[in-house]
C-alpha positions as CSV (number, residue, x, y, z in Angstrom):
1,X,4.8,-7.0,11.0
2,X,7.7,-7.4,8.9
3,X,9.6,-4.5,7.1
4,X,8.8,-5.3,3.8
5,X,4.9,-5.9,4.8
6,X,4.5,-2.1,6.2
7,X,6.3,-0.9,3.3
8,X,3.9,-2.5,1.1
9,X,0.6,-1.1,3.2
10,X,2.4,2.4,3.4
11,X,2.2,2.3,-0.5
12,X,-1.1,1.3,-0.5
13,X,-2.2,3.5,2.2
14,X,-1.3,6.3,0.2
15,X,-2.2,5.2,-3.1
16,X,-6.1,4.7,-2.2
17,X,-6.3,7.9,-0.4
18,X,-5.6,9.7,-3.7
19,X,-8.8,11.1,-5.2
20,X,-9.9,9.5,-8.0
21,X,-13.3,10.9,-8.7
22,X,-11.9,13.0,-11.3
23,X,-12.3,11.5,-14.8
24,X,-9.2,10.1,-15.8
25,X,-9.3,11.5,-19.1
26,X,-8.4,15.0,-16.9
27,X,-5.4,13.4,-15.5
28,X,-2.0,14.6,-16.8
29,X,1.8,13.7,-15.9
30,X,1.5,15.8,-12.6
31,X,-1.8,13.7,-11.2
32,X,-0.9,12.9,-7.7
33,X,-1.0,9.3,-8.4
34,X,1.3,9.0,-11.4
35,X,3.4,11.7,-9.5
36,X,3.6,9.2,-6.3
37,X,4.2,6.2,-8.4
38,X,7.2,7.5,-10.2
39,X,8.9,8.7,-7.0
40,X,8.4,5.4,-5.8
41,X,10.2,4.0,-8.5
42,X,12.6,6.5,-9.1
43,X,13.7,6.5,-5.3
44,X,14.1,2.9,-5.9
45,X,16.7,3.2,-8.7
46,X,14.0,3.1,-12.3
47,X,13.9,5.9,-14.6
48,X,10.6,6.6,-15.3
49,X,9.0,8.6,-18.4
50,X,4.9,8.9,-18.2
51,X,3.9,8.9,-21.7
52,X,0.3,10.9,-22.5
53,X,-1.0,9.0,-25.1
54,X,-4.3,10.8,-25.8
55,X,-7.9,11.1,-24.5
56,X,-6.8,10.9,-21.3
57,X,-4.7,7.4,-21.3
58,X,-0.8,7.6,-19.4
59,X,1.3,5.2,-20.1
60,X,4.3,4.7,-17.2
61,X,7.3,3.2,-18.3
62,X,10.3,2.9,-16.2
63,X,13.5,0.2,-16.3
64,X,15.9,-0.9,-13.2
């Protein structure tokens, strides 16, 4: 496999064992999932900001 492939599948790997069950209206900037995301992208040089913009909707912005 190459390097780029496992990286991919590590992400993956570790984004679908994140519970989800919870309702996403109950999610908030410091839900596992948005938290993994942006240090994924912030470890790769983007700034991120995660926006809450009501009734439970996240909005992840981030520039490279």
């Amino acid at each position: 496999m190459t390097d780029g492939t496992e990286r991919i599948l590590e992400h993956l790997s570790r984004l679908v064992a994140v519970d989800t069950s919870d309702p996403p209206a109950t999610m908030d900037a410091n839900d596992p999932i948005l938290a993994y995301a942006s240090e994924v992208l912030e470890a790769a040089g983007c700034t991120v900001e995660v926006v809450d913009l009501g009734s439970g909707l996240r909005s992840e912005e981030h520039t490279s």
